[in-house]
C-alpha positions as CSV (number, residue, x, y, z in Angstrom):
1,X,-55.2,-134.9,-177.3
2,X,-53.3,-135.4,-173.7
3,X,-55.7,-135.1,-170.6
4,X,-55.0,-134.9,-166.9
5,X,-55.8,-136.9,-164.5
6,X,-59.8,-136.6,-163.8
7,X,-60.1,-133.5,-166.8
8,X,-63.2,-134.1,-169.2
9,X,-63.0,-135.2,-172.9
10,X,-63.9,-131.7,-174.9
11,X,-64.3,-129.5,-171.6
12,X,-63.0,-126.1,-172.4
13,X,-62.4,-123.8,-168.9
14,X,-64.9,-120.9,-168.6
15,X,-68.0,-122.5,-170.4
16,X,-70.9,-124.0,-168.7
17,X,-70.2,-127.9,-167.6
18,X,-66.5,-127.2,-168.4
19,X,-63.1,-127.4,-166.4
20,X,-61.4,-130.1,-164.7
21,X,-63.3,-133.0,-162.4
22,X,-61.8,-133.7,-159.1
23,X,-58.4,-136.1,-160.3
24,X,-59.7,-139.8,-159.7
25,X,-57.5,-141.6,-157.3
26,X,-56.2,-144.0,-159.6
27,X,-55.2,-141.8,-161.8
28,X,-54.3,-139.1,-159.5
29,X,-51.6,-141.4,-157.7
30,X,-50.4,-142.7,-161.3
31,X,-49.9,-139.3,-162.8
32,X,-47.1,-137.2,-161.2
33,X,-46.1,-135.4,-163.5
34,X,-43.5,-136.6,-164.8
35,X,-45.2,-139.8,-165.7
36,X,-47.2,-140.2,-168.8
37,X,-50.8,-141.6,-168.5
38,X,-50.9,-145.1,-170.1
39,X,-54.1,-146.8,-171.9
40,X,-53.7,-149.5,-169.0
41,X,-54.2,-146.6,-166.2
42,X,-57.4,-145.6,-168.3
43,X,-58.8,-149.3,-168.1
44,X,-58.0,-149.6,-164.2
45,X,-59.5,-146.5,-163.5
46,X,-62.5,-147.4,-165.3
47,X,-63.0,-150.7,-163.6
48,X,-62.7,-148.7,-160.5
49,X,-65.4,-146.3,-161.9
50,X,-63.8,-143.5,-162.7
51,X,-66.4,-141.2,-165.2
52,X,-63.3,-139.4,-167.6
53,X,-61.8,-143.2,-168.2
54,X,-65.6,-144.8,-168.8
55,X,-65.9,-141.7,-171.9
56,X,-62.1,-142.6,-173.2
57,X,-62.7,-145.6,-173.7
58,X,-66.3,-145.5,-174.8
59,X,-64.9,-142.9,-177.3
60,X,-62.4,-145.1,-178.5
61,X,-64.9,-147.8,-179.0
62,X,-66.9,-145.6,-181.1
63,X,-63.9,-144.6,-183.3
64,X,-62.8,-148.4,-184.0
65,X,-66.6,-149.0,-184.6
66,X,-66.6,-146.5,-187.3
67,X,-63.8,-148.0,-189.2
68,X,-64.9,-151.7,-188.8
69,X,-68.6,-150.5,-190.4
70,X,-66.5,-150.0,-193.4
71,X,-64.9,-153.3,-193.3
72,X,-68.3,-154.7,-192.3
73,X,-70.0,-153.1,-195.5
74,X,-67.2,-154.1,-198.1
75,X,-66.5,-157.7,-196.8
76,X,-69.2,-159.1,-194.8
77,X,-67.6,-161.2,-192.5
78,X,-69.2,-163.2,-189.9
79,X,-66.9,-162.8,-187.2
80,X,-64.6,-160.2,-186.2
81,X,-62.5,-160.4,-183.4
82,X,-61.0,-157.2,-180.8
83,X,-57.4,-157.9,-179.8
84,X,-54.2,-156.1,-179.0
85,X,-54.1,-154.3,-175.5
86,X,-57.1,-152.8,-176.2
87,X,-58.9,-155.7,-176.1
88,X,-57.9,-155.8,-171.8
89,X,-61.0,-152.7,-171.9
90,X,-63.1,-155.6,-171.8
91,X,-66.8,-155.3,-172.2
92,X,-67.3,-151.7,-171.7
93,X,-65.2,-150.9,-175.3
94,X,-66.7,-153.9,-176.7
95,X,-70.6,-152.2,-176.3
96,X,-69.1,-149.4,-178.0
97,X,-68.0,-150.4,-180.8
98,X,-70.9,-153.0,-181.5
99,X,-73.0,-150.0,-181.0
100,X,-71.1,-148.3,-183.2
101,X,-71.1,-151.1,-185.9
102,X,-74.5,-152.0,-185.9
103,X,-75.4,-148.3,-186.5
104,X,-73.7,-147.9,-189.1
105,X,-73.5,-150.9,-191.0
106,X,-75.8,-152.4,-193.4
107,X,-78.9,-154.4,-191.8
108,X,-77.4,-157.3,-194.3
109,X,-74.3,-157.0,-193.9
110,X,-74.8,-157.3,-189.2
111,X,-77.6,-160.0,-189.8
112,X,-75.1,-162.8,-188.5
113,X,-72.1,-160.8,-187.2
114,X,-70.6,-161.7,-184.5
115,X,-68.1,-159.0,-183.0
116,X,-65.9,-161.0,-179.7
117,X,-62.9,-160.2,-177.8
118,X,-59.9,-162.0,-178.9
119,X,-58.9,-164.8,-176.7
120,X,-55.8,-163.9,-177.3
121,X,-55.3,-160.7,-175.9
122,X,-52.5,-158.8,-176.7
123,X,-51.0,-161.7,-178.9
124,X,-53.7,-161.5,-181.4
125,X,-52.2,-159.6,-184.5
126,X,-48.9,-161.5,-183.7
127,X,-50.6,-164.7,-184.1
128,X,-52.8,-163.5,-187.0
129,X,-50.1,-162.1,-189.3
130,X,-48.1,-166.1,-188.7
131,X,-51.7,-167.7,-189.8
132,X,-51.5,-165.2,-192.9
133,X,-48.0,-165.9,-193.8
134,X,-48.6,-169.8,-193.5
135,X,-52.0,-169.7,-195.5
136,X,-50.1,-168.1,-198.5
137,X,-47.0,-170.1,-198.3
138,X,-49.2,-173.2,-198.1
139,X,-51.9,-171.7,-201.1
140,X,-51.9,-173.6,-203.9
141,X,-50.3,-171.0,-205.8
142,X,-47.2,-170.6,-204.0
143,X,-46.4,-174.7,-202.6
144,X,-45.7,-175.7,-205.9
145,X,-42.7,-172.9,-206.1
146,X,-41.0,-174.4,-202.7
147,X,-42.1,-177.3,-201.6
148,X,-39.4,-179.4,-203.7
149,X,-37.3,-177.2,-202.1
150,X,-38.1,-178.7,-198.5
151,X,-38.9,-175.8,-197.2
152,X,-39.9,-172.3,-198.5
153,X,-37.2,-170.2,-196.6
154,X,-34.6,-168.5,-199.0
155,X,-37.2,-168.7,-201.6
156,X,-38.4,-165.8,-201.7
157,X,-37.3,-165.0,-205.3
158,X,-39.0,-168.3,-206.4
159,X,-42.2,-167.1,-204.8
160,X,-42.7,-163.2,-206.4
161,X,-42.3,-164.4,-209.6
């Protein structure tokens, strides 16, 4: 769904409450026309207040807390952590989607949960997916295959098997 500067989420002209807010000024001088909105306009313009940013990003928020109840529910971790460039939306996505989370995961499942912002920012799944890679290549069930090798690249084969 693509939204003007300053339009409400769901308004629909013609109906009660509906139409288009006065454009915001932040997003009002970043939207021409000819350039595209970006998620980093939204977060500015929400830190400078502005009401249709606050519900994008509460929205989103929502959304992502919906799909980590699932994960909550089916693998209980204790700690899950909001990065990518989403995570620069600071607190005001991160009381969405523990909202989100808390409602509709199960009371066990939340009982020590922590959900954080990533210290990493926009570096987090970068980082994350090198930790994976290096956790398997060091698991017990894959050193034995390269290590005599010196190191695992070019062993892929020797891996997989």
């Amino acid at each position: 769904m693509r939204l003007r500067a300053g339009q409400r989420l769901g308004a629909r002209p013609g109906r009660p409450g509906g139409g288009v807010r006065r454009p915001q000024p932040h997003l009002a001088a970043r939207h021409s026309g000819r350039h595209p909105v970006t998620a980093q306009d939204v977060i500015a313009a929400a830190a400078d207040g502005d009401p249709t940013s606050i519900e994008l990003i509460t929205r989103a928020g929502h959304r992502i807390g919906i799909m980590l109840a699932a994960v909550v529910n089916t693998h209980n971790p204790g700690l899950v952590l909001i990065g990518g460039g989403v995570a620069a939306a600071g607190d005001l996505l991160l009381a969405a989607v523990r909202k989100s989370v808390y409602h509709r995961a199960m009371p066990l499942a939340t009982r020590d949960l922590r959900i954080e912002l990533s210290l990493l920012g926009d570096r987090a799944g970068l980082v994350g997916a090198a930790f994976m890679a290096t956790d398997e290549l060091l698991s017990r069930r894959h050193l034995g295959h390269w290590i005599g090798h010196g190191t695992p690249a070019g062993t892929a084969g020797l891996i997989h098997q």
